[in-house]
SERO-655435 format. One record per residue (C-alpha): residue number from 1; residue in one letter; z, x, y. Coordinates in nm, 2 decimals. Each point is the difference from the previous one (the first is absolute). Example, Ala and Ser with C-alpha at 12.3 -4.5 7.8 and 13.67 -1.06 7.14 Angstrom:
! SERO-655435
(1, 'A', (0.78, 1.23, -0.45)) (2, 'S', (-0.07, 0.14, 0.34)) 
This chain:
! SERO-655435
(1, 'X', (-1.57, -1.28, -4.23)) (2, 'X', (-0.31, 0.16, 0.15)) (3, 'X', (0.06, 0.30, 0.20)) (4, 'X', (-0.27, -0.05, 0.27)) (5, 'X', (0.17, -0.37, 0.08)) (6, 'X', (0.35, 0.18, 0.03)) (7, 'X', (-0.17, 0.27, 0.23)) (8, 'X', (-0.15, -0.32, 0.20)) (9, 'X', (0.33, -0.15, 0.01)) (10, 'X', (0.16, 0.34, 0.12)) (11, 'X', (-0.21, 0.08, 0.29)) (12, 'X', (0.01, -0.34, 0.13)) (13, 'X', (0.37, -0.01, 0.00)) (14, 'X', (-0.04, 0.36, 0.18)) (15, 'X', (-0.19, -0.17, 0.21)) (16, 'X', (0.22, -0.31, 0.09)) (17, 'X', (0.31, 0.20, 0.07)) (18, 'X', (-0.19, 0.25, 0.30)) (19, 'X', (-0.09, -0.32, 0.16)) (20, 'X', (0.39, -0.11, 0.01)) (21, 'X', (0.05, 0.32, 0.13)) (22, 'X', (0.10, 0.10, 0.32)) (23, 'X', (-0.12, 0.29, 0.19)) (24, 'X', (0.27, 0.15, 0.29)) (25, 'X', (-0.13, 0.22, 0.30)) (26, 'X', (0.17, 0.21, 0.16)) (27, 'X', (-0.05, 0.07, 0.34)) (28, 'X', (0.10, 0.28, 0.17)) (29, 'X', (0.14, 0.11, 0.38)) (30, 'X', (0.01, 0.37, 0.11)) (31, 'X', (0.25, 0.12, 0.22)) (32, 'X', (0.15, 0.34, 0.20)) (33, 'X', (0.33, 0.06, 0.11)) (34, 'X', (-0.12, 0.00, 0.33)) (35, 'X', (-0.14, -0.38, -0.05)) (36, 'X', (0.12, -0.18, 0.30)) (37, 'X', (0.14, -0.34, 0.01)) (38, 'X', (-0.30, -0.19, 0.11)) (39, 'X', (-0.22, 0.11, -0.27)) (40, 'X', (0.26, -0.03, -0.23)) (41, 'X', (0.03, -0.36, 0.11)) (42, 'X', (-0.37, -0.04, -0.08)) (43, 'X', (0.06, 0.11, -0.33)) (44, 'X', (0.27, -0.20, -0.07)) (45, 'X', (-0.18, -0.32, 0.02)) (46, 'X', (-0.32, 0.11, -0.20)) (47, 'X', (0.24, 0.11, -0.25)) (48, 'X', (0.14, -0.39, 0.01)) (49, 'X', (-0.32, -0.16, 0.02)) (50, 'X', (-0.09, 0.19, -0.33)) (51, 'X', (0.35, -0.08, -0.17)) (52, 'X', (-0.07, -0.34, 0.08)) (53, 'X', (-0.32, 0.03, -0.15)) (54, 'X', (0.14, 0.13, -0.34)) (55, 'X', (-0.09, 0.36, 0.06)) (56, 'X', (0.22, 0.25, -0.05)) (57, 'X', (0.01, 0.27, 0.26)) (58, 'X', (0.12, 0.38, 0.00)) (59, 'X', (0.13, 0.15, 0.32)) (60, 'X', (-0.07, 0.38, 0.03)) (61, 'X', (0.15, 0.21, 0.24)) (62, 'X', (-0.18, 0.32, 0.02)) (63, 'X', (0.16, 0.32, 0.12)) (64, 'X', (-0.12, 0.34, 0.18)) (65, 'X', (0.06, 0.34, 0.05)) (66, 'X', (0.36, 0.01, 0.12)) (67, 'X', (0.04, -0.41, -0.06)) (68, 'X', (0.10, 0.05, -0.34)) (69, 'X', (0.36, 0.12, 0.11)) (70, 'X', (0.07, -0.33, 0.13)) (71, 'X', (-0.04, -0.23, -0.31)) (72, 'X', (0.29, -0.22, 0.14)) (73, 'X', (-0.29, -0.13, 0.30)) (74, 'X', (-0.17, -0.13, -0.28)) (75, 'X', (0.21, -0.15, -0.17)) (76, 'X', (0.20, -0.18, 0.29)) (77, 'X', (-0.37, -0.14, 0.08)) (78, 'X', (-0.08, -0.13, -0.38)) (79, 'X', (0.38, -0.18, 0.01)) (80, 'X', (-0.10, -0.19, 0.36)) (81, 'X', (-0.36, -0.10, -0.19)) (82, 'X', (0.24, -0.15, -0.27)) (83, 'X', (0.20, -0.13, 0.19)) (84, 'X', (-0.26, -0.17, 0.20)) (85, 'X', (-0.18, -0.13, -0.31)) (86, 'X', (0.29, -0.11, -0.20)) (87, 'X', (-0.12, -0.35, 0.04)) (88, 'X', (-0.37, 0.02, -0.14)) (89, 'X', (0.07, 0.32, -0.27)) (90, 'X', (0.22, 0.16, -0.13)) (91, 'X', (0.02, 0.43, -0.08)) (92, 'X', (-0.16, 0.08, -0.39)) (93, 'X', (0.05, 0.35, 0.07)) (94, 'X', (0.24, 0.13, 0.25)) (95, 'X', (-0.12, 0.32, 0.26)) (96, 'X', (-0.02, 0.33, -0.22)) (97, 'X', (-0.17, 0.32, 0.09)) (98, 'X', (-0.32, 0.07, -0.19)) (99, 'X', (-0.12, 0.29, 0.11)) (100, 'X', (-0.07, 0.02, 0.42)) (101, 'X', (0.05, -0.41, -0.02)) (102, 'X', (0.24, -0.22, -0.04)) (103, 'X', (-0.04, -0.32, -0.12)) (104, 'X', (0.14, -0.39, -0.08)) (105, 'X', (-0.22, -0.24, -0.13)) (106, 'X', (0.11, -0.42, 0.04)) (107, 'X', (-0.14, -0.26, -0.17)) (108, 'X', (-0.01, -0.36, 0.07)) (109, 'X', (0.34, -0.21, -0.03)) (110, 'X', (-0.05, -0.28, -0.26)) (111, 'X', (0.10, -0.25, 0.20)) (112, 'X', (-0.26, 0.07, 0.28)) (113, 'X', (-0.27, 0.01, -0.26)) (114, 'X', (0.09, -0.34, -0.13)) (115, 'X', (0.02, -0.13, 0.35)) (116, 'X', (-0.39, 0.12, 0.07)) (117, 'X', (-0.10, -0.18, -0.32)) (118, 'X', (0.11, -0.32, 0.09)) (119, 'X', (-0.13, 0.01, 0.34)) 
């Protein structure tokens, strides 16, 4: 077999399988302790819009100074944001501290996204 011809054949199939691919964003939503409802309302349906979409999104709660000693704030707010989007996504990563932040990332339910395609 030539070798150049199996290269050729290589690279196209390389080729072939990036266009089947995929590509997920992910979106994401800051947030303080101190966020108050309204805004988080706000946030909450961008966040759906983009689940609805496809997009993943990551929810970051960001604490501050003295903040930090009331983790449970944050975390009571990341459980009513899944609980609100439990519809349209569902959590890939539940809240955990990194650092200063805490964060939970959803990504799109599979039934929504099959719903979207059809439509």
């Amino acid at each position: 077999m030539d070798y150049g011809k199996f290269q050729y054949e290589q690279r196209r199939k390389e080729r072939k399988s990036k266009k089947n691919q995929i590509k997920v964003t992910v979106k994401e939503i800051q947030l303080r302790p101190k966020t108050d409802e309204y805004h988080l309302q706000f946030d909450i349906k961008r966040a759906e819009k983009w689940l609805l979409e496809g997009k993943k999104v990551k929810f970051r709660v960001r604490f501050r100074g003295r903040e930090i000693t009331h983790q449970h704030i944050g975390r009571d707010r990341l459980g009513r944001i899944e609980a609100a989007l439990k519809e349209v996504g569902v959590v890939e990563q539940r809240p955990n501290m990194e650092g200063r932040d805490m964060l939970m990332i959803l990504a799109p339910a599979k039934e929504t996204k099959q719903s979207t395609e059809k439509q």
